[in-house]
VOKOLDO-119061 format. One line per field, with one value per atom (N, C-alpha, C, CB): atom name; residue number from 1; chain; x, y, z. Coordinates in nm, 4 decimals, padded with zeros to 6 digits. Each point is the difference from the previous one (the first is absolute). Last residue first. Glycine has a CB too. Example, Ala and Ser with C-alpha at 12.3 -4.5 7.8 and 13.67 -1.06 7.14 Angstrom:
residues 2
atom = c(N,CA,C,CB,N,CA,C,CB)
n = c(2,2,2,2,1,1,1,1)
chain = c(A,A,A,A,A,A,A,A)
c1 = c(01.2850,00.0820,-00.0770,00.1184,-00.0894,-00.0890,00.0900,-00.1892)
c2 = c(-00.2250,00.1190,00.1090,-00.0628,-00.5092,00.1190,00.1200,-00.1173)
c3 = c(00.7080,00.0060,00.0730,-00.2145,00.2075,00.0000,00.0000,00.1246)
END
This chain:
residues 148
atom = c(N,CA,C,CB,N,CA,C,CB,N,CA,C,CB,N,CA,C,CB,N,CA,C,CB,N,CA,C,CB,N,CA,C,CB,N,CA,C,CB,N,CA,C,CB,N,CA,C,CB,N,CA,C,CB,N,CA,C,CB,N,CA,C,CB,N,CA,C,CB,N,CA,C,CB,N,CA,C,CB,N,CA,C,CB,N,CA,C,CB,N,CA,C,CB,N,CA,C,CB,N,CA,C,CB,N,CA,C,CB,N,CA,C,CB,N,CA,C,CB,N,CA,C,CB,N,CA,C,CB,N,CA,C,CB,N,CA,C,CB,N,CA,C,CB,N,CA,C,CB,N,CA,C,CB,N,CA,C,CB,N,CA,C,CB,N,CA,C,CB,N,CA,C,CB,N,CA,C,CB,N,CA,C,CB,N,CA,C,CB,N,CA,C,CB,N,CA,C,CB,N,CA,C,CB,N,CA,C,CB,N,CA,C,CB,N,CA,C,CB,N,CA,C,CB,N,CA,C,CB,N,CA,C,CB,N,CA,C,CB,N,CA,C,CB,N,CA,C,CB,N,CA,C,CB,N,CA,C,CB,N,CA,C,CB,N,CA,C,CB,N,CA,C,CB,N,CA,C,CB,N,CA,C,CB,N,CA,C,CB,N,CA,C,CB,N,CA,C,CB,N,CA,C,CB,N,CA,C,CB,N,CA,C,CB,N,CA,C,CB,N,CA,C,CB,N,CA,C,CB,N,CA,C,CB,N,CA,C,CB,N,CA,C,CB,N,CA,C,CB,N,CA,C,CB,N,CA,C,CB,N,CA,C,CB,N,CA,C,CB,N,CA,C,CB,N,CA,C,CB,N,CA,C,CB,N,CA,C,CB,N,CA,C,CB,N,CA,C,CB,N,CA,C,CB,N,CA,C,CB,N,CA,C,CB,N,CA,C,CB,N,CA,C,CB,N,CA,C,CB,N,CA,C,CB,N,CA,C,CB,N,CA,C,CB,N,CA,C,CB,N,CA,C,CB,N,CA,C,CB,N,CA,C,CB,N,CA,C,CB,N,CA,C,CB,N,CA,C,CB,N,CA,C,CB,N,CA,C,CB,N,CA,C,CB,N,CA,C,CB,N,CA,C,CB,N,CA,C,CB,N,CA,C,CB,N,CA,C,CB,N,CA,C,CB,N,CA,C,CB,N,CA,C,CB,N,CA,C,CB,N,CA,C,CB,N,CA,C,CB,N,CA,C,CB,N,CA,C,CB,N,CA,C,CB,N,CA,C,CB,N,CA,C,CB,N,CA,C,CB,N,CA,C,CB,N,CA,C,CB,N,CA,C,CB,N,CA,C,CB,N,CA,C,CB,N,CA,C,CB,N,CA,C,CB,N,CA,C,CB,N,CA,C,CB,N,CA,C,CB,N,CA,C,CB,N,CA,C,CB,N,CA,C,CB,N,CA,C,CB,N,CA,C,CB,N,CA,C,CB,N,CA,C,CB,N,CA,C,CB,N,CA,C,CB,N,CA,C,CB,N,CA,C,CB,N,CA,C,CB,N,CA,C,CB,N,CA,C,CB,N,CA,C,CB,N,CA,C,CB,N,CA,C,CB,N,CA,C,CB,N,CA,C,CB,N,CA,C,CB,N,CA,C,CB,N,CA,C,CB)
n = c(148,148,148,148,147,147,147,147,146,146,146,146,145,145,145,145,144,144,144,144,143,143,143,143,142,142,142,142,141,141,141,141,140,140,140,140,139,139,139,139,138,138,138,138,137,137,137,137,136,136,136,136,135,135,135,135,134,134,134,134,133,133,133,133,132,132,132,132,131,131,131,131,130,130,130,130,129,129,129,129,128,128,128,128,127,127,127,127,126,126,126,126,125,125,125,125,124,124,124,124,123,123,123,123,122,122,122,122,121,121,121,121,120,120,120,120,119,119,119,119,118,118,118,118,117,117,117,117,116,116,116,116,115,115,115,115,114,114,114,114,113,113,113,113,112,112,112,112,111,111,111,111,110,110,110,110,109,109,109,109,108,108,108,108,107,107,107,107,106,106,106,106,105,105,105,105,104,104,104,104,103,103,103,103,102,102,102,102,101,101,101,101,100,100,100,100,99,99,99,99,98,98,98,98,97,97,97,97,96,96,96,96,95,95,95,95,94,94,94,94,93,93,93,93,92,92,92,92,91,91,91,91,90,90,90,90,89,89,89,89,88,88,88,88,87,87,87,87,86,86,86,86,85,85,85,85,84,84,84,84,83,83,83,83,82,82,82,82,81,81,81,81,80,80,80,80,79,79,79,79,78,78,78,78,77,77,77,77,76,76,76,76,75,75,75,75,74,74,74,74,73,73,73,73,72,72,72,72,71,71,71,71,70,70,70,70,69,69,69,69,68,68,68,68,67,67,67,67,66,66,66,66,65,65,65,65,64,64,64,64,63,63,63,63,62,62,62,62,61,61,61,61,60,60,60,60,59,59,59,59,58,58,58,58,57,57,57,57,56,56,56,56,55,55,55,55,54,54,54,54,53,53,53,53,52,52,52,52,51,51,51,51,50,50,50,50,49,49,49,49,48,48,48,48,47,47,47,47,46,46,46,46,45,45,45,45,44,44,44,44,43,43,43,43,42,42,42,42,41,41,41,41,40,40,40,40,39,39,39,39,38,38,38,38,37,37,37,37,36,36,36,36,35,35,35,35,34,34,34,34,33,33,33,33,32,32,32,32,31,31,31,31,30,30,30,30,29,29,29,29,28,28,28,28,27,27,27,27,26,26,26,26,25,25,25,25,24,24,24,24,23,23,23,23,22,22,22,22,21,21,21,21,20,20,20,20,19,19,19,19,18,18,18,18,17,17,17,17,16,16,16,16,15,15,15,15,14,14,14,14,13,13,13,13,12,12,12,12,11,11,11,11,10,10,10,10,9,9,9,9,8,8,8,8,7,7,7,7,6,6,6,6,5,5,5,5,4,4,4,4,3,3,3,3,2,2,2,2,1,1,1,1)
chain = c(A,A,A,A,A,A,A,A,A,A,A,A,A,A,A,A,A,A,A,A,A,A,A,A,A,A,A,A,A,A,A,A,A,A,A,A,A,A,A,A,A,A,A,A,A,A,A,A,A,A,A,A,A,A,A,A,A,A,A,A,A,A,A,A,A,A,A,A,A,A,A,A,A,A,A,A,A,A,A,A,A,A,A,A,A,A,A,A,A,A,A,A,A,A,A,A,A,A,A,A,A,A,A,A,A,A,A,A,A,A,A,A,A,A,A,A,A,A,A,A,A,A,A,A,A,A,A,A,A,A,A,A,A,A,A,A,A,A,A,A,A,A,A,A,A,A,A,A,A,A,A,A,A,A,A,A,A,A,A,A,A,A,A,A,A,A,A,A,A,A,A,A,A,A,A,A,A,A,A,A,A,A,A,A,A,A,A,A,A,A,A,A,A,A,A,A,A,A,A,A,A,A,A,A,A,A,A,A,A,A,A,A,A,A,A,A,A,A,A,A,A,A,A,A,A,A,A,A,A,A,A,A,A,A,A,A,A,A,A,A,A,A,A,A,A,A,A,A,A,A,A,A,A,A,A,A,A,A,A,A,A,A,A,A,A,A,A,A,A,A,A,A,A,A,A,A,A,A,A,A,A,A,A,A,A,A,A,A,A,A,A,A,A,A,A,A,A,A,A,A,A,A,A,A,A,A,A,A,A,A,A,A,A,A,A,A,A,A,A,A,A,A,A,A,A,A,A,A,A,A,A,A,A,A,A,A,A,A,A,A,A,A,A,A,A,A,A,A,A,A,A,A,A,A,A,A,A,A,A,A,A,A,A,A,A,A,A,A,A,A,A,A,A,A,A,A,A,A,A,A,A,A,A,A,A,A,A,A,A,A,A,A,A,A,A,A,A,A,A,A,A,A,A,A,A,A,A,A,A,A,A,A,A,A,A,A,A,A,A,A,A,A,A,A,A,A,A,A,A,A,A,A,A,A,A,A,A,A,A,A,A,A,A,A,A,A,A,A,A,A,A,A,A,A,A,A,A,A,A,A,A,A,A,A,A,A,A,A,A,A,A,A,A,A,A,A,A,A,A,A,A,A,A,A,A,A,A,A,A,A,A,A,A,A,A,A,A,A,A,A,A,A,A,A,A,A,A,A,A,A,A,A,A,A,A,A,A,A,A,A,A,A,A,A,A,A,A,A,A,A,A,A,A,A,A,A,A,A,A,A,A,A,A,A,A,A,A,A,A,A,A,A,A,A,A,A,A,A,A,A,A,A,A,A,A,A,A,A,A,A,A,A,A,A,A,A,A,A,A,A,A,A,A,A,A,A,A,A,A,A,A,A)
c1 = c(08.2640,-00.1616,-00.0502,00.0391,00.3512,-00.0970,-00.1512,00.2095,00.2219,-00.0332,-00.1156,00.2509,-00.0905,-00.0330,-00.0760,00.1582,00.0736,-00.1236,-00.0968,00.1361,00.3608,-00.0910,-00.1485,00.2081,00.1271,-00.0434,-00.1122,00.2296,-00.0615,-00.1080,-00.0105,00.0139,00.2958,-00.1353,-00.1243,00.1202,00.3787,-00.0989,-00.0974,00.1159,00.0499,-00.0116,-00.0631,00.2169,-00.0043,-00.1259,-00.0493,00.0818,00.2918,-00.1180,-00.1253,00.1242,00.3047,-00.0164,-00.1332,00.2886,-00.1575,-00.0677,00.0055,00.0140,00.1850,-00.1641,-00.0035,-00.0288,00.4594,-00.0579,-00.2117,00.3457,-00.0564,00.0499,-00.1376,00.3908,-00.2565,-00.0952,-00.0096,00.0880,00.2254,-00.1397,-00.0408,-00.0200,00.4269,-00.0516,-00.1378,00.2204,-00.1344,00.0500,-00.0304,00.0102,-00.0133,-00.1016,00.0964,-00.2156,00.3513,-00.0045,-00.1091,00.0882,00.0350,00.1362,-00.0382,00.1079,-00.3685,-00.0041,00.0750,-00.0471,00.0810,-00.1690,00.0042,-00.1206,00.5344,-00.0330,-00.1053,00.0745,-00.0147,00.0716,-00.0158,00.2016,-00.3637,-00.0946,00.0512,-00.0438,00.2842,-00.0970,-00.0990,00.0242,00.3699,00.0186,-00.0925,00.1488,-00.2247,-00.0427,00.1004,-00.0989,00.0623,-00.1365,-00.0166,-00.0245,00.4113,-00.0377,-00.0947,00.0630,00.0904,00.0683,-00.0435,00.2087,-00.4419,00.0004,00.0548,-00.0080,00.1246,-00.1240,-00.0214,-00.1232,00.4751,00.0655,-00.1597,00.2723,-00.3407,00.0949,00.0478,00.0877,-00.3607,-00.0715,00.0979,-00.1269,00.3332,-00.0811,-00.0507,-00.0198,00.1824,00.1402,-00.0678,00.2373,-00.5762,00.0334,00.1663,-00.1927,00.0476,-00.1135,00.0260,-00.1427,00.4620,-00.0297,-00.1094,00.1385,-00.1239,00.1032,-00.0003,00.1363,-00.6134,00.1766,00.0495,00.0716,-00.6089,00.1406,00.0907,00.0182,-00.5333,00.1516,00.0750,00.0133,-00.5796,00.1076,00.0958,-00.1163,-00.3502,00.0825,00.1299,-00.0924,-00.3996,00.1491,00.0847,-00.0619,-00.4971,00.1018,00.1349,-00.1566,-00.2624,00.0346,00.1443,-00.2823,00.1395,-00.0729,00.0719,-00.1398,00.4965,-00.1564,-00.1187,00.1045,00.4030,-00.0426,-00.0693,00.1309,-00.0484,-00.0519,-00.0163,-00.1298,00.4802,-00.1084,-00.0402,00.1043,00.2735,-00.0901,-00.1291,00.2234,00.0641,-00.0485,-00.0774,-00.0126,00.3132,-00.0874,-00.0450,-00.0296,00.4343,-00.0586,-00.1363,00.2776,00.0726,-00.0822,00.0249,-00.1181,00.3865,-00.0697,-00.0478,-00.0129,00.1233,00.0859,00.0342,00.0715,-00.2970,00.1034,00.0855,-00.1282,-00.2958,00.0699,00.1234,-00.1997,-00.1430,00.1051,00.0347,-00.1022,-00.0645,00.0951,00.0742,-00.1046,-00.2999,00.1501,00.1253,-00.1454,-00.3042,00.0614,00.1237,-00.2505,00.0197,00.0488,00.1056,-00.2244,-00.0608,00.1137,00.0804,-00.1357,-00.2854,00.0638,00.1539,-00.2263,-00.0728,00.0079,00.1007,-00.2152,00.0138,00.1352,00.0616,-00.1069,-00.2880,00.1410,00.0851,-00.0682,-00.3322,00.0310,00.1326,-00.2136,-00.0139,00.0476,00.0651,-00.1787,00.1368,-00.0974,00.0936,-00.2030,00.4012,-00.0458,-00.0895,00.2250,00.0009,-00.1072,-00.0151,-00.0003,00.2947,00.0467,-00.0613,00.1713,-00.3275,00.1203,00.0798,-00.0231,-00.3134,-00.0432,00.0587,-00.0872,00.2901,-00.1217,-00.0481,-00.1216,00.3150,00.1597,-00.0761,00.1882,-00.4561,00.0313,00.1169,-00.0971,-00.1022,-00.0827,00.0387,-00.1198,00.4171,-00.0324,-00.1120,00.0811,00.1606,00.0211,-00.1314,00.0791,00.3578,-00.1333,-00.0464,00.0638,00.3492,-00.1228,-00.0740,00.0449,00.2752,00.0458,-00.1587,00.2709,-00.1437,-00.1225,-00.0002,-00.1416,00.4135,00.0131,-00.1246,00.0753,00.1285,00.1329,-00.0328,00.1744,-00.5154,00.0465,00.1125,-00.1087,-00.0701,-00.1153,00.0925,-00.2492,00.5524,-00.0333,-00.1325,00.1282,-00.1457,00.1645,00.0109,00.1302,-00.5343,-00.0323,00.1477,-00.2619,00.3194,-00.1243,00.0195,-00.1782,00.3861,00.0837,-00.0770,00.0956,-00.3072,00.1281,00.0391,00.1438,-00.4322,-00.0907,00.1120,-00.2480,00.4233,-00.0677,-00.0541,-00.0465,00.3976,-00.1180,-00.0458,-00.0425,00.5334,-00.0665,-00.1402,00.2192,00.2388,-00.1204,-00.0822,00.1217,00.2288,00.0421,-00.1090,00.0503,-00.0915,00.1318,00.0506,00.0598,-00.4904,00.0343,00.1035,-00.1618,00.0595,-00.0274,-00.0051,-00.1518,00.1715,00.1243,00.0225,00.0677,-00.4761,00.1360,00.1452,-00.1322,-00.2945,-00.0204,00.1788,-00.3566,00.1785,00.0694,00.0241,-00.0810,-00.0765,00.1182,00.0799,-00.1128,-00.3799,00.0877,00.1478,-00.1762,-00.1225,00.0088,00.0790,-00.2195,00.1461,00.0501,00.0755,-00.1809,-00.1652,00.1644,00.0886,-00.0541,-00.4007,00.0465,00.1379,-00.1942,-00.0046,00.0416,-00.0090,-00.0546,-00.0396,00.1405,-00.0090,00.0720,-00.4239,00.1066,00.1043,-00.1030,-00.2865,00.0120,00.1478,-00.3185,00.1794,00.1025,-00.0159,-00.0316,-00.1625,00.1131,00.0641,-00.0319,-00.4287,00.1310,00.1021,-00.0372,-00.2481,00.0078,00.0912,-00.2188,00.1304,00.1304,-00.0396,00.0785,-00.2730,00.0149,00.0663,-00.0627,00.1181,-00.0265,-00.0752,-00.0078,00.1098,00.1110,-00.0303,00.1173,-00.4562,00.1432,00.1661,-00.1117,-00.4960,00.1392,00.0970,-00.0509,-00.4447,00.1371,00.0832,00.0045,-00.5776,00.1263,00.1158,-00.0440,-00.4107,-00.0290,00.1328,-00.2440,00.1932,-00.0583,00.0019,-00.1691,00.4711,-00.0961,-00.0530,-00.0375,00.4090,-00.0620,-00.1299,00.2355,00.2185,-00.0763,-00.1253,00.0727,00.4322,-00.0894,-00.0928,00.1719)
c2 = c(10.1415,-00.0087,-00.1371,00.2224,-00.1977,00.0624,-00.0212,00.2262,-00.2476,-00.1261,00.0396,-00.1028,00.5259,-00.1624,-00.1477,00.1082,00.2272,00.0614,-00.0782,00.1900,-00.2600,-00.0599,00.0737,-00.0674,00.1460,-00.1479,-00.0223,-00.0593,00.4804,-00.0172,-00.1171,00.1911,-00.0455,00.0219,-00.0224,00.2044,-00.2644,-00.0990,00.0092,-00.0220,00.3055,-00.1233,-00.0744,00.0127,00.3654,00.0414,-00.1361,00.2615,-00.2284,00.0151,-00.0137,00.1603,-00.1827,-00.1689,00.0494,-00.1418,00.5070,-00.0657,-00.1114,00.1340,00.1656,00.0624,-00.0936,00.2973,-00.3876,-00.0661,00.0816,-00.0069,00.1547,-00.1891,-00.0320,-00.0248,00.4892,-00.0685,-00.1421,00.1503,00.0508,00.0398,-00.0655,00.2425,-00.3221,-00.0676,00.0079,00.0016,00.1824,-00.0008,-00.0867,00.1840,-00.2655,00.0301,00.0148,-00.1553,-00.0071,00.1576,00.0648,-00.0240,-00.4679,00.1058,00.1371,-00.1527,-00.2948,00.1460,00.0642,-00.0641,-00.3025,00.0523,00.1177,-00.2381,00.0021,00.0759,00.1040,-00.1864,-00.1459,00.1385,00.0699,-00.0907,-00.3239,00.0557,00.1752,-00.2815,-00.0388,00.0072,00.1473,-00.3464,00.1289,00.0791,00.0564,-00.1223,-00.2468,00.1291,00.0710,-00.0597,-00.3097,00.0490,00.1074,-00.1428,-00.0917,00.0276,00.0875,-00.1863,-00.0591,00.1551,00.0458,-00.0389,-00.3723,00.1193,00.1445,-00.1826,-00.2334,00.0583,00.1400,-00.2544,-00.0273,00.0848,00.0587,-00.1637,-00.0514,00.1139,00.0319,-00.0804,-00.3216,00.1285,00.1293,-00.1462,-00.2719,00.0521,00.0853,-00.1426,-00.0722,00.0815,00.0759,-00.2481,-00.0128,00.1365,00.0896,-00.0980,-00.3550,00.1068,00.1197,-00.1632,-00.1935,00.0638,00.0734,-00.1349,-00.0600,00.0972,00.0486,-00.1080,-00.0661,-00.0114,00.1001,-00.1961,00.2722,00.0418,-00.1293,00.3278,-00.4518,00.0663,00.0313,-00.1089,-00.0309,00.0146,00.0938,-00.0791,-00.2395,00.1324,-00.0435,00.0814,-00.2413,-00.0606,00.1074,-00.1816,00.0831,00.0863,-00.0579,00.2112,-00.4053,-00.0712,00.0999,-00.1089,00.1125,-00.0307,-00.0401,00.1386,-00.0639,-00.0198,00.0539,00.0923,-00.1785,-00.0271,00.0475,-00.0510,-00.2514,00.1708,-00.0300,00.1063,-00.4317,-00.0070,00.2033,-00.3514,00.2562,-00.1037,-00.0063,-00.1972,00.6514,-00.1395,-00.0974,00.1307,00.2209,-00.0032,-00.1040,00.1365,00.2079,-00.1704,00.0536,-00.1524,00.4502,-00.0526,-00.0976,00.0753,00.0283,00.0893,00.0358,-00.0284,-00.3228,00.0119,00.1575,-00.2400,00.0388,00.0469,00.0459,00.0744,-00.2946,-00.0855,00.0828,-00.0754,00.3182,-00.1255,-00.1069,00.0194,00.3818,-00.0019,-00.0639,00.0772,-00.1830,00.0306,00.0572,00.0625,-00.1556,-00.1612,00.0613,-00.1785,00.5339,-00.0532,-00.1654,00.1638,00.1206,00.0739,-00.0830,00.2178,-00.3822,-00.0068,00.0322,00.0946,-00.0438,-00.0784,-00.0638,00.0334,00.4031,00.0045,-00.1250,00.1634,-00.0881,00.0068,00.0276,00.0971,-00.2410,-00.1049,00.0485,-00.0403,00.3284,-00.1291,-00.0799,00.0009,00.5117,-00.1227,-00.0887,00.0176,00.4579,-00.0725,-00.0924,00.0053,00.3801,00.0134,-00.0888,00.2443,-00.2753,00.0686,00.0144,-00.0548,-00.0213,00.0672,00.0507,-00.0969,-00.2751,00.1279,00.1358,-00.1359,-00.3207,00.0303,00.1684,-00.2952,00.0734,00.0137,00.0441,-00.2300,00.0878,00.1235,00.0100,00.0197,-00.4219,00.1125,00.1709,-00.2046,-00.1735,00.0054,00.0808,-00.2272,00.2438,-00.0940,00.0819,-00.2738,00.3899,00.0598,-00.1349,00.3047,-00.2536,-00.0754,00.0132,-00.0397,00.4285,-00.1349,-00.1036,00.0988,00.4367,-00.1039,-00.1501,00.1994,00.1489,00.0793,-00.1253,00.3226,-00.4796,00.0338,00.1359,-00.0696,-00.1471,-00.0972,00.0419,-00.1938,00.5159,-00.0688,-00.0768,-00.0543,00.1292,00.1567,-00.0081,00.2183,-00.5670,-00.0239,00.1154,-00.0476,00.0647,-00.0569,-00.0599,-00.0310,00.3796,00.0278,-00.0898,00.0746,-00.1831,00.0762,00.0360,00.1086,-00.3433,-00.0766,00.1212,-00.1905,00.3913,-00.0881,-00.0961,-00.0297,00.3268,00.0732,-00.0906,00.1613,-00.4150,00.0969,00.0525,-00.0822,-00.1470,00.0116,00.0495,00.0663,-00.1649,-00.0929,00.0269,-00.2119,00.5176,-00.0300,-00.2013,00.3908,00.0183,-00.0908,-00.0803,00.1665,00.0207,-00.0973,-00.0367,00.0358,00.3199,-00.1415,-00.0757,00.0609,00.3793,-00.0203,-00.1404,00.2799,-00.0887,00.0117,-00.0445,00.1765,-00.2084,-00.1121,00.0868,-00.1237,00.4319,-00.1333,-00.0845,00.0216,00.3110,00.0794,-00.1487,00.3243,-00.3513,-00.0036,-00.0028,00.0770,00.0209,-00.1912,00.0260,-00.1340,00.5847,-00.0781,-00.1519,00.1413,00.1583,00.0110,-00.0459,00.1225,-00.2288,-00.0288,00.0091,00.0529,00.1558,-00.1001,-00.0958,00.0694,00.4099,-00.0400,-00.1303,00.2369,-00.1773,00.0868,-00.0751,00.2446,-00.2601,-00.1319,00.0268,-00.0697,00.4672,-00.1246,-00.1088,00.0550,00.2823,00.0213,-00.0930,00.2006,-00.2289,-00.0223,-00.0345,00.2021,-00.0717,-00.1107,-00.0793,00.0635,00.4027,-00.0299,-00.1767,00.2722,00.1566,-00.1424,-00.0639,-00.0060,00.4022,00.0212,-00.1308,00.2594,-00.2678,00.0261,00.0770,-00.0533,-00.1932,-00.1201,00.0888,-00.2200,00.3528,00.0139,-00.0417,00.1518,-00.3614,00.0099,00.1130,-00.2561,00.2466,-00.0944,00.0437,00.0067,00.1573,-00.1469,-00.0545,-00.0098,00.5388,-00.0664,-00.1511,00.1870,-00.0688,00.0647,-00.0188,00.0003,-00.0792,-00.1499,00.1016,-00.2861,00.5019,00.0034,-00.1499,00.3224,-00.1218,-00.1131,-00.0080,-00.1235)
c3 = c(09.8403,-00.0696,-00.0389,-00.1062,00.3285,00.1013,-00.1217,00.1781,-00.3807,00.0734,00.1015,-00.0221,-00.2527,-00.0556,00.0129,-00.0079,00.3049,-00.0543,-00.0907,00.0179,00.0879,00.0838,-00.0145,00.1609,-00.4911,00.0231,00.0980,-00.0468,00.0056,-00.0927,-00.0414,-00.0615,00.3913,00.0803,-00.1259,00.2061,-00.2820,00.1134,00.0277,00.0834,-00.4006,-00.0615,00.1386,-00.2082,00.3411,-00.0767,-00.0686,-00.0497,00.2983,00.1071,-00.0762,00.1579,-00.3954,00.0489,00.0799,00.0407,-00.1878,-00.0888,00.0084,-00.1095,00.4008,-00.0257,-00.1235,00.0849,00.0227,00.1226,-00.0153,00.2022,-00.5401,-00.0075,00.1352,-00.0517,-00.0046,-00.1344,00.0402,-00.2133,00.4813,00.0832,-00.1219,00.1723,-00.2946,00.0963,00.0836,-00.0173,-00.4987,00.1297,00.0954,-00.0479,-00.5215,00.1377,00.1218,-00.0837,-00.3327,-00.0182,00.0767,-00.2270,00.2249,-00.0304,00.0066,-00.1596,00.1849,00.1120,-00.0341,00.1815,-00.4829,00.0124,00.0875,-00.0105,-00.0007,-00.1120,00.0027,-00.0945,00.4421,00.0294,-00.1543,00.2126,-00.2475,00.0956,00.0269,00.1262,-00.3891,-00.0785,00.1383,-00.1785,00.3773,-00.1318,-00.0846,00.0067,00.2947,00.0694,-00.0684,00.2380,-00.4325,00.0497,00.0126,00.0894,-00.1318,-00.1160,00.0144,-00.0839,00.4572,-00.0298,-00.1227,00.1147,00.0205,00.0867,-00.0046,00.0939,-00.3099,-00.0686,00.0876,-00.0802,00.2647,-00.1087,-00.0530,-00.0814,00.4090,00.0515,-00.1475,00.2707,-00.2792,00.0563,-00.0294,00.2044,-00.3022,-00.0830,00.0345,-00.0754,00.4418,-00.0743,-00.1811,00.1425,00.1709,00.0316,-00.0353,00.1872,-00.3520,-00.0014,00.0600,00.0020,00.0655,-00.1184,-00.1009,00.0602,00.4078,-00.0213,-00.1467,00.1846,-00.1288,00.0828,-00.0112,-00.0419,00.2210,-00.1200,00.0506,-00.0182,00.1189,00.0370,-00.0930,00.1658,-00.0918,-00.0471,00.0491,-00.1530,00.2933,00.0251,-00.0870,00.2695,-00.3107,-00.0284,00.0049,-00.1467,00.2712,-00.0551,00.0500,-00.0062,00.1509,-00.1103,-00.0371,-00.0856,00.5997,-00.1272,-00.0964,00.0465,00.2409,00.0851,-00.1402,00.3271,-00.3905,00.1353,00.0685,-00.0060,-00.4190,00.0079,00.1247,-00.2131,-00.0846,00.0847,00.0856,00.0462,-00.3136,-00.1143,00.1182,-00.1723,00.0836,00.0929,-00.0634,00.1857,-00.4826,00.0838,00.0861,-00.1371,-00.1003,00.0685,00.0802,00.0690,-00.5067,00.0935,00.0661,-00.1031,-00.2707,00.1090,00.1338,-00.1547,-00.1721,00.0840,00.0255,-00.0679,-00.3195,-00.0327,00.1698,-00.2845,00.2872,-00.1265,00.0239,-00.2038,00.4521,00.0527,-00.1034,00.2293,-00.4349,00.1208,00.0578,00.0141,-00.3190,-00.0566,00.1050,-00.2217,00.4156,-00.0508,-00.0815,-00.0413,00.2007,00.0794,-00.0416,00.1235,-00.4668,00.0574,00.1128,-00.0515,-00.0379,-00.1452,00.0478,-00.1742,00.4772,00.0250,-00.1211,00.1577,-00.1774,00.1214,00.0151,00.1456,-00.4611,-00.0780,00.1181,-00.2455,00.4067,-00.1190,00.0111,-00.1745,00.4447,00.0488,-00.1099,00.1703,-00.3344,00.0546,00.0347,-00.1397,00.1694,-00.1351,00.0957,-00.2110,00.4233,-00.0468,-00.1666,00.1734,00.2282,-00.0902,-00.1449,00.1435,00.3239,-00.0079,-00.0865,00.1244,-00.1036,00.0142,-00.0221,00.1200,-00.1447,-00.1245,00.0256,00.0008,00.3413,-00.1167,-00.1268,00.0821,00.2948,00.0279,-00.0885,00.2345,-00.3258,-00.0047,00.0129,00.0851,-00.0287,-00.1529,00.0316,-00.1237,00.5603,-00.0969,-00.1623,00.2569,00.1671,-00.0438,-00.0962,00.0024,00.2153,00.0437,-00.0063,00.0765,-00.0345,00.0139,00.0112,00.1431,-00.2349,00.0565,-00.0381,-00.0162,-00.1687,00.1057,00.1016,-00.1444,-00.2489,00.0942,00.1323,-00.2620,-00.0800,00.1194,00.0161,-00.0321,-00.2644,00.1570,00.0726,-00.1115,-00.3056,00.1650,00.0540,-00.1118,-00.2162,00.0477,00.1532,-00.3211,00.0036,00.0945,00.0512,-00.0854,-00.2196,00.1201,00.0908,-00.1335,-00.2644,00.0635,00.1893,-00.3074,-00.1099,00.1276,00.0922,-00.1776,-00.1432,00.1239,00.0887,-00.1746,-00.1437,00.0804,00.1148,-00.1901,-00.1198,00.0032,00.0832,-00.1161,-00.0484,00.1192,-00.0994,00.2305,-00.3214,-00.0519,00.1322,-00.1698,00.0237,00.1299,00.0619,00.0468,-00.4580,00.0084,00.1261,-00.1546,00.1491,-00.0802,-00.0688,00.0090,00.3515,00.0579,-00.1437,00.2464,-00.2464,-00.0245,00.0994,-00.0680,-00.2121,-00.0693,00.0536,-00.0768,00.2803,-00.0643,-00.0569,-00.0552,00.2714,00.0897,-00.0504,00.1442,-00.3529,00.0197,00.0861,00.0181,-00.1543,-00.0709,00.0269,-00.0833,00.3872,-00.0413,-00.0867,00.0208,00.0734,00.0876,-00.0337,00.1117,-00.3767,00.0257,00.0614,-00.0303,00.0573,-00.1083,-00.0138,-00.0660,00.4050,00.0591,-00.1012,00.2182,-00.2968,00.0498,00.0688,00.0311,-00.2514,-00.0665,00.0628,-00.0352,00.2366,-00.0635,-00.1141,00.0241,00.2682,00.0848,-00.0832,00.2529,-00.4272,-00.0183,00.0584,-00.0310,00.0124,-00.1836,00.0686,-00.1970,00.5576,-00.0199,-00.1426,00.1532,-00.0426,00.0559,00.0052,00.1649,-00.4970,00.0770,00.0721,-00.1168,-00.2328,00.1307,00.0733,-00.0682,-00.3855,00.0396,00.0671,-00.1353,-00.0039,00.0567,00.0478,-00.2317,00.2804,-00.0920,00.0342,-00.0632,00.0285,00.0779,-00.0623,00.0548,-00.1054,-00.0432,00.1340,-00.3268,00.3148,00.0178,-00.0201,-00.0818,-00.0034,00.1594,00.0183,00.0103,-00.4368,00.0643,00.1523,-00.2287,-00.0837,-00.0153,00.0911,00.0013,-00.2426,00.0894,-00.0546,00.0656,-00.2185,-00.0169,00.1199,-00.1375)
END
C-alpha cells in the first residue's frame, strides 16, 4: 500500500508505530487497572503525587496529559473516596497542592505492581542494551519535538 511522494507509509512510520504501541499500552493498562477501579489517568496522577508530593491541579493535569477540568473532575473523586487531601488554603497563588493518604498510596503499590507487569511484558523480548538504546532513543525524539 504505497501513498506515494505526498503520503505516509504506516508500515514504515515510526510515528504509527509508537501511536501503535502506546494504544497497546493504555489498553494493556486499562485491562489490569479496572479490576482494581482504577484508570490510566487515576492511576498516573496517584504515581505524580507519590513521586512529587504537592503538585496541584494544573501540574496533575499536565502530567497526565488530560485538561484542568477533567483532573479537577478526577481530583474531587479522589478526595471523596479518601485518596487524596488537598489544602483548603493555596500556599502561594491560587494552586491547591495535593497529597497521597495512606490509602492512596496502599492503592498506588498494589496498581503499581499491575503496571509494571504490563510494562515488563512490553520489554520481554528486548535485552537490557535494547531497553536502555530505546528509553535513549524515544528521549531524544521527545525532546527534538519540544525544541521545535
Amino acid at each position: 500500500m504505497s501513498q506515494g511522494a505526498s503520503g505516509i507509509e504506516l508500515s514504515t512510520s515510526l510515528g504509527y508505530l509508537m501511536k501503535e504501541v502506546a494504544s497497546a499500552l493504555r489498553a494493556a493498562m486499562e485491562a489490569v487497572l479496572r479490576p482494581l477501579g482504577m484508570s490510566v489517568t487515576h492511576y498516573s496522577c496517584l504515581e505524580l503525587l507519590a513521586q512529587r508530593p504537592g503538585l496541584s491541579n494544573s501540574e496533575l493535569a499536565r502530567g497526565t496529559f488530560v485538561t484542568r477540568q477533567a483532573m479537577n473532575v478526577l481530583l474531587q473523586a479522589l478526595e471523596a473516596d479518601g485518596l487524596v487531601t488537598r489544602s483548603e488554603q493555596p500556599a502561594s497563588g491560587r494552586a491547591l497542592p495535593t497529597q497521597l493518604t495512606a490509602a492512596g498510596r496502599a492503592q498506588l503499590t498494589t496498581a503499581s505492581a499491575a503496571v509494571r507487569g504490563v510494562e515488563d511484558r512490553m520489554k520481554s523480548q528486548l535485552s537490557s542494551k535494547d531497553q536502555d538504546a530505546l528509553r535513549a532513543m524515544l528521549s531524544t525524539c521527545a525532546a527534538s519535538l519540544r525544541a521545535s
